[in-house]
N, C-alpha and C positions, 0 to 999 in steps of 0.2 A: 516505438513499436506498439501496434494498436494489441487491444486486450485477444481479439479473434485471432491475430497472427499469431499470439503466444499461446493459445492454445490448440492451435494446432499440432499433431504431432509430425516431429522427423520426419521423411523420410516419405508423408503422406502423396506428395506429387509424385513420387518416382516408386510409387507401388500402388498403382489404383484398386490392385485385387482385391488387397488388405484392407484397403478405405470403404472399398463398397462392402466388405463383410463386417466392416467396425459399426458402419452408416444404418446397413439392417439390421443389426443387432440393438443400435441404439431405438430405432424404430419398434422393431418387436417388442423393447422393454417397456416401451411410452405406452405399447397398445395391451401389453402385460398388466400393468399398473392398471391401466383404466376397467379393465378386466375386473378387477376386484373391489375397485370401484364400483361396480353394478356388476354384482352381484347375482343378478335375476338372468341377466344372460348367458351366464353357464348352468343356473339352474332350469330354466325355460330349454336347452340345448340338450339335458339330460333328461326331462320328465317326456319329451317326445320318445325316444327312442326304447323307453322303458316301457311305455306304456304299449310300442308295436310288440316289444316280447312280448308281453303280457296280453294281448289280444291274440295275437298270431297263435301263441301257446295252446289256449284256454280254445280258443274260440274254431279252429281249424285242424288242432290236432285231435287223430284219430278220425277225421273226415277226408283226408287225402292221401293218396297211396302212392308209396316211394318205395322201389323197388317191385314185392310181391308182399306189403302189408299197410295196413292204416294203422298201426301201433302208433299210440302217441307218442312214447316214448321216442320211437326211430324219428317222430316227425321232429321234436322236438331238439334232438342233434342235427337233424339237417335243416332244419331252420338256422339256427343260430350264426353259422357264416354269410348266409344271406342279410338278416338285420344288421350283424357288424359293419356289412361293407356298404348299405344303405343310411348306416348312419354316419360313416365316416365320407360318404359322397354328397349327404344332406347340408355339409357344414359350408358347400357351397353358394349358399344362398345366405346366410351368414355373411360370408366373404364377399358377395358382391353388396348388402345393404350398407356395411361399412365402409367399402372404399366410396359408395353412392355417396354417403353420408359426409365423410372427409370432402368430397369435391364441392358437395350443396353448401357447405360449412367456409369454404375457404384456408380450408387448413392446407392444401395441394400448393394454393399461391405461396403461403408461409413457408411450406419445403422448397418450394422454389427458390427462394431468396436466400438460401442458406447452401453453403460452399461441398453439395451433397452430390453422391451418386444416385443419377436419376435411374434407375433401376434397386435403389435400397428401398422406398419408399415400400413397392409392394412388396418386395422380397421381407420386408422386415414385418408385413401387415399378416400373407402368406405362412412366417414361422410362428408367428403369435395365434393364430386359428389353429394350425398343428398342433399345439402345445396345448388348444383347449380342449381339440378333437380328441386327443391321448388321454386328456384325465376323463372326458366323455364314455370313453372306450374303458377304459378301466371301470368307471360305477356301473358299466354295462355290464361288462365282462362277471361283475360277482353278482348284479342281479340273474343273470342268465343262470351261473353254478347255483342259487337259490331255488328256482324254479324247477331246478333238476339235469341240468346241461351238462356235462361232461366229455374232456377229451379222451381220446383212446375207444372209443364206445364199440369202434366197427372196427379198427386195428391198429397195434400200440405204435405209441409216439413217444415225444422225450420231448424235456423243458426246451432244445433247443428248438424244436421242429414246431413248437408252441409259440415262441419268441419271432419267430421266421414266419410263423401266420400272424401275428399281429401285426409284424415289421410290413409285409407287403401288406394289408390294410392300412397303414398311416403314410405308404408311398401312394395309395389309391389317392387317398383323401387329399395330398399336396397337392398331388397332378391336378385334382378338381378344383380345388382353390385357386387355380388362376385361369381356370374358366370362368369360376365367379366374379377373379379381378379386371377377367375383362369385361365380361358385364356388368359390371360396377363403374365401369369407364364408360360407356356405353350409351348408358341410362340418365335421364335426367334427375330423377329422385332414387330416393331406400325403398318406398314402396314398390316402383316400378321393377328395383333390382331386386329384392326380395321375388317377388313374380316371376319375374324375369331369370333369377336362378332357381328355385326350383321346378316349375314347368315341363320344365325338357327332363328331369329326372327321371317322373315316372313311366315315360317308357323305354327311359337306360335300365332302371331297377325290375320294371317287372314283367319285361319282354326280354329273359335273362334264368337262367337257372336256380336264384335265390329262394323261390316258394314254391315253385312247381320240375317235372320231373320235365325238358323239354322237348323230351320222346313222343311224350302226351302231344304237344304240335303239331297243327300246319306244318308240310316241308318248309316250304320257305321261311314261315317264324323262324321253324326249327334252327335254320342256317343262320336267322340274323341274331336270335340268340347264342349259340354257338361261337359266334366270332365278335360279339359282346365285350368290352374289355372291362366291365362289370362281371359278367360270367367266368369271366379267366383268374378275376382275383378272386371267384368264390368257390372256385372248384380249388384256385386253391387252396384255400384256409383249409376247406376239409380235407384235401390229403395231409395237409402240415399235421391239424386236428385231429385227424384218424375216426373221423363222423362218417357217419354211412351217407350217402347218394352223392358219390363221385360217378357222375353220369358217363355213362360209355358211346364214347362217340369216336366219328375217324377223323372228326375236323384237328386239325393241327393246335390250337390252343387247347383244348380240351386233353389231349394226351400231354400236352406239355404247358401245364397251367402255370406252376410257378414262374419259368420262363417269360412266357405269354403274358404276365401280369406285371411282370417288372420292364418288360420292354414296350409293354402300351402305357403303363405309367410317365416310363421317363421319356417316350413318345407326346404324351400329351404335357408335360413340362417343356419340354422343348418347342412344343409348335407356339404353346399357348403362354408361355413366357415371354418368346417372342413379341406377337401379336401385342400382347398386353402393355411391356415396356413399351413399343412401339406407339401403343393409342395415349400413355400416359404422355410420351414426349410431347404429341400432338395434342394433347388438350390442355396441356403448360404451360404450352409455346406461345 
């Protein structure tokens, strides 16, 4: 009996569920490891999104009016759901120079050859950007209370309702992640995919309720903001958050954001998992 048959485990043939969660998991860990291997790319992933607090903060508030005041203060609570959910949708571009990278590498042929589930590959690439997105989100999260951010500011919340806004923030950020992976599939280099993901961001991010009030719009911006599924997870942090400019609107997300953020998240896992698996087979093959 050859040495790969014996390592194999039991029962691996007649439970594929299991195999392809064992498979991403072992993926995620290789892409974990490399992770702190270099170093620079969780610090390069956190000095961007600090540096938007800290611009956006300084530089815009008390210059734009949310609600019926330019306080900075107010501005700087309703900022903060906006940067969170742009930074956790930024990590996109991240996620497609890497899988670029993998394919330009030949590392894709090597998984190939090995007795795997061909949908582990990304799903294991996918949990390892989550996992960096999350500690991203956390050094944000205490430079933001730095600066002077605070929950409960416009009406009280509780640690769950806290937890519940970050939780659909990091289901934002998965969903985006295989948008990335299939632009990374896509793409013939990291730089193209790098370009290639985030490009199309900024006008998911700021044709979107994150920085401005979207009342101030055009009808029609107004509409395509509104039904935004960027907008839906930023209205909802701030109801979880209890921040002022929970915009009032009669479009159907917007009254029912938490909803509306968790069913276009797993909306967009679904299509774009899809799709994804589907171009990695084909570029395997």
């Amino acid at each position: 009996m050859s040495a790969a048959t014996e390592a194999a485990p039991a029962g691996a043939s007649t439970n594929p569920v299991g195999a392809s969660i064992r498979d991403s998991l072992v993926i995620a860990r290789r892409n974990l490891i490399r992770m702190t291997r270099i170093p620079e790319m969780v610090l390069f992933g956190v000095i961007q999104p600090v540096m938007f607090v800290v611009l956006f903060t300084y530089v815009f508030g008390g210059s734009l009016q949310i609600g019926n005041t330019t306080d900075a203060d107010v501005y700087k609570d309703f900022l903060m759901a906006g940067i969170f959910a742009q930074t956790v949708t930024f990590a996109t571009a991240g996620s497609a120079a890497g899988i670029a990278d993998d394919m330009q590498k030949g590392l894709v042929d090597r998984f190939r050859s090995l007795p795997m589930a061909r949908g582990a590959v990304l799903t294991g690439r996918t949990v390892a950007d989550l996992v960096q997105t999350a500690i991203t989100l956390l050094v944000l999260a205490i430079v933001a209370l730095i600066v002077g951010w605070r929950t409960g500011s416009a009406e009280p919340t509780n640690a769950g309702r806290i937890l519940a806004g970050f939780g659909v923030l990091l289901l934002l950020g998965y969903a985006f992640t295989w948008i990335g992976a299939l632009i990374g599939l896509s793409v013939r280099t990291p730089e193209a995919a790098t370009s290639g993901g985030i490009i199309w961001l900024f006008p998911v991010t700021f044709v979107s309720n994150a920085f401005v009030d979207p009342t101030q719009m055009t009808p029609w911006l107004r509409h395509v903001a509104e039904w935004n599924p960027f907008s839906a997870t930023v209205q909802a942090c701030r109801e979880l958050f209890g921040n002022p400019g929970v915009v009032q609107s009669d479009a159907w997300p917007m009254q029912h954001p938490v909803w509306a953020s968790v069913m276009w998240s797993v909306l967009i896992v679904v299509v774009f998992r899809t799709l994804a698996v589907r171009k990695y087979r084909s570029a395997a093959s």
